[in-house]
Steps between C-alpha positions, in 0.01 A plus 500: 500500500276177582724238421828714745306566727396186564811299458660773781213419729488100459889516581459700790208301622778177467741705682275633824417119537518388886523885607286557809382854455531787244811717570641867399769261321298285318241789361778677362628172325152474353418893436854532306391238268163671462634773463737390191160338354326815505774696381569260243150511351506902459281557806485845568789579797304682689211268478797189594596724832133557618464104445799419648414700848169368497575094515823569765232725691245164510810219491740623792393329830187283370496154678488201252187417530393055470704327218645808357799580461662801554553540083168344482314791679717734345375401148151548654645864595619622198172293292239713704729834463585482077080441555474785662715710289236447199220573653260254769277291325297555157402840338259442288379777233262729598175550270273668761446802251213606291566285167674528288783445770799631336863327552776698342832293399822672550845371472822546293533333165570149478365454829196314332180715593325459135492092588442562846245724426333209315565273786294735763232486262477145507533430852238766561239289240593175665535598825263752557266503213533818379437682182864602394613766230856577395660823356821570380627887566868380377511721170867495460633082478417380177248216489408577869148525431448157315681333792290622693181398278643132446550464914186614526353302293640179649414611881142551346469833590364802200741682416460877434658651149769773485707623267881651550377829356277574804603642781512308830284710677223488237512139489430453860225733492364327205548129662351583844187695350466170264541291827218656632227486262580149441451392880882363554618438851852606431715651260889401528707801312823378374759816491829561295806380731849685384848301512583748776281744687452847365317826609316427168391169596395586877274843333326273315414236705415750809205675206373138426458445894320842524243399237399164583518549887602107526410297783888315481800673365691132467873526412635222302892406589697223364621302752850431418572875480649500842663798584358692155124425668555690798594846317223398248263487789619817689419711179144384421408528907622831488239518164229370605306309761579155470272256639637210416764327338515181232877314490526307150743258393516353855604157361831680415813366673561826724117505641487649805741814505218708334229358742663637802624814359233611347229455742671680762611792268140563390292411809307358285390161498556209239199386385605263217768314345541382139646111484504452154468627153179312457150748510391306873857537656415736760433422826382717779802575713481385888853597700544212686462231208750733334721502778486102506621491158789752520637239828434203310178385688322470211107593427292177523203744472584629206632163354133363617316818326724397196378167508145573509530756263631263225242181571237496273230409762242366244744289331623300845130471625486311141770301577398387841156441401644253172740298708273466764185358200802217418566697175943484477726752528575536121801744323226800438494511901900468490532793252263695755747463757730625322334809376388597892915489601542747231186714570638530897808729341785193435686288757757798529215723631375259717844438653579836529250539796624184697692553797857503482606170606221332282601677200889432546338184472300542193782676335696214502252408200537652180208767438566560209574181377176355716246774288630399169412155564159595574501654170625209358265251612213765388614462206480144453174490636380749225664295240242205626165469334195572711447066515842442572456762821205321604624158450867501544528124524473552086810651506753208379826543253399677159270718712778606756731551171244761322412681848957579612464607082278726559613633809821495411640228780632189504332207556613430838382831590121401433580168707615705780186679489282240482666290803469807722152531380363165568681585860279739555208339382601243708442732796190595388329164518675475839319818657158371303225493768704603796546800687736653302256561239315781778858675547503551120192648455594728804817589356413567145619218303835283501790735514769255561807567235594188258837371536764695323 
């Protein structure tokens, strides 16, 4: 959905060029296309229709208003509408409850509530410091249970222990009296999901929400279900009272469709997204940075967050504070660099939330191709002994032959390496002492890329 819809848009926006005012004529030009986009990414029709009347409702007659451009300001329509369409703003989750606050996870299977169960619980200990245990009520997919212990695990959250001979309701019962006496803040209740809904399914998880009285009922959808999501999401309103929902697998090719349909199917809002497989890809969901991605504005905030996410603070306060004492820029502080690219999610997940134009840019660059030379050149750095890192000048011939053996190069590789390194270094001594060193320290460390 991103990717058509914007391409549709940027060749409108080339086509409206040097027109004085938006027209009847040129909004259906632009809402046809939309239209097609939305279609073609599964949204929901009647969700399409209601979207459609609302932009020609705000688009026909509007004066171009400075610099714009008549598709210019129509782009700025249709941005603020898909906005609109999944809900103003951030919806946090809600924990004002006597603790243990219970969230209850519902969702089809495959839609990926045992990890995003796990996920919740670590954003909740890292964002909001709370005491966080986990229960799994799915008695019925084998090895649901240890998934959900091994998540847990990783998210550091405790993990409460249940069998697939118990029945669901006794387990939650069991977890939130445990919950209690132990003083946890919340208890996140992963439920069984069905490849299809059933009565037997809905029963169920209707009991489980009697018994535990939760504070969010959050429905997990996958977001390139499309058209599938929106009868999905019909059924478990029409179960229970859904206060929020969580879209996963939103760095799909077809994110988007679900987004829109969902949201407006439910009434309730989105609260998070999942980005990634990794345990820390979720990211609270705010409409309009959604909306910029799906039009191909990008989200620098996001790409910022990512950033600051992956710099390891300490170690680039270190490295400021070394270069700045005269000590050199040596192939240990090379590797580092490195290691802090990979820790912000890879150059593809960087790229991903550039916008448009700057990415059609970037793509010209081969990701994949650019990440394996990372790798590579970690490699040869490991194959270097701890002198050799600190005092690269050592490296000559017979060295430069044992280090591409053992990391499985050629020579010219490690040459290659070494030339871009003493580059860098190069800029190191250059910033030494000036005010460049202050940005550093205020931005968390170099986090300029080596040449590819």
């Amino acid at each position: 959905m991103a990717s058509a819809l914007t391409d549709k848009l940027s060749r409108l926006v080339k086509e409206m060029r040097g027109q004085a005012r938006i027209t009847e004529s040129n909004v259906q030009d632009m809402l046809r296309e939309v239209r097609m986009a939305l279609l073609e990414a599964d949204v929901a029709l009647p969700v399409v229709r209601d979207f459609i009347t609302r932009v020609k409702e705000k688009a026909l007659g509007q004066e171009v208003m400075g610099s714009l451009s008549p598709g210019q300001a129509l782009v700025g329509i249709v941005n603020r509408e898909l906005a609109a369409t999944m809900g103003e703003g951030v919806s946090d989750i809600n924990l004002a409850a006597q603790p243990p606050a219970v969230i209850l996870m519902a969702g089809l299977q495959g839609a990926g509530k045992t990890t995003t169960t796990a996920k919740l619980a670590k954003h909740l200990i890292e964002k909001r410091k709370k005491k966080v245990l986990t229960v799994s009520g799915d008695v019925y997919r084998p090895a649901a249970i240890e998934q959900l212990k091994t998540v847990t695990a990783q998210a550091g959250a405790e993990w409460f222990p249940s069998t697939p001979d118990q029945k669901p309701a006794d387990i939650a019962r069991a977890a939130i009296d445990y919950a209690r006496r132990h003083f946890f803040d919340v208890l996140l209740v992963d439920t069984a999901g069905r490849l299809a809904i059933d009565e037997a399914l809905m029963a169920e998880i209707k009991e489980l929400h009697a018994i535990l009285n939760p504070v969010e009922t959050l429905f997990v959808v996958d977001a390139m279900q499309g058209q599938d999501a929106v009868n999905t999401a019909k059924a478990f309103k029409e179960a229970l009272p859904l206060t929020g929902i969580i879209l996963t697998k939103t760095d799909g090719d077809s994110r988007g469709g679900a987004a829109l349909s969902v949201r407006q199917i439910t009434g309730a809002p989105i609260k998070f997204s999942g980005t990634s497989e990794k345990i820390d890809g979720l990211e609270v969901f705010d409409a309009e940075r959604h909306a910029g991605r799906i039009l191909g504005m990008g989200d620098i905030v996001a790409l910022v967050e990512q950033v600051a996410a992956g710099v390891d603070m300490a170690a680039a306060q270190k490295l400021a504070a070394k270069i700045k004492s005269g000590d050199g820029f040596d192939l240990n502080d090379f590797l580092n660099q490195l290691q802090q690219m990979k820790n912000m999610g890879g150059l593809s997940s960087l790229m991903d939330k550039l916008p448009a134009q700057m990415a059609a840019k970037a793509g010209q660059i081969d990701m994949g191709k650019a990440e394996k030379d990372i790798k590579r050149k970690e490699g040869i750095i490991q194959s270097m002994t701890p002198l050799e890192r600190r005092k690269p000048e050592l490296i000559k011939a017979t060295r430069k032959r044992r280090i591409a053996a053992g990391s499985g190069v050629h020579v010219q590789e490690v040459n290659r390496l070494l030339n871009e390194f003493e580059q860098m270094q190069g800029m190191m001594k250059k910033m030494k002492g000036s005010g460049m060193m202050k940005m550093m320290k205020r931005m968390g460390g170099m986090k300029g890329m080596p040449k590819f």
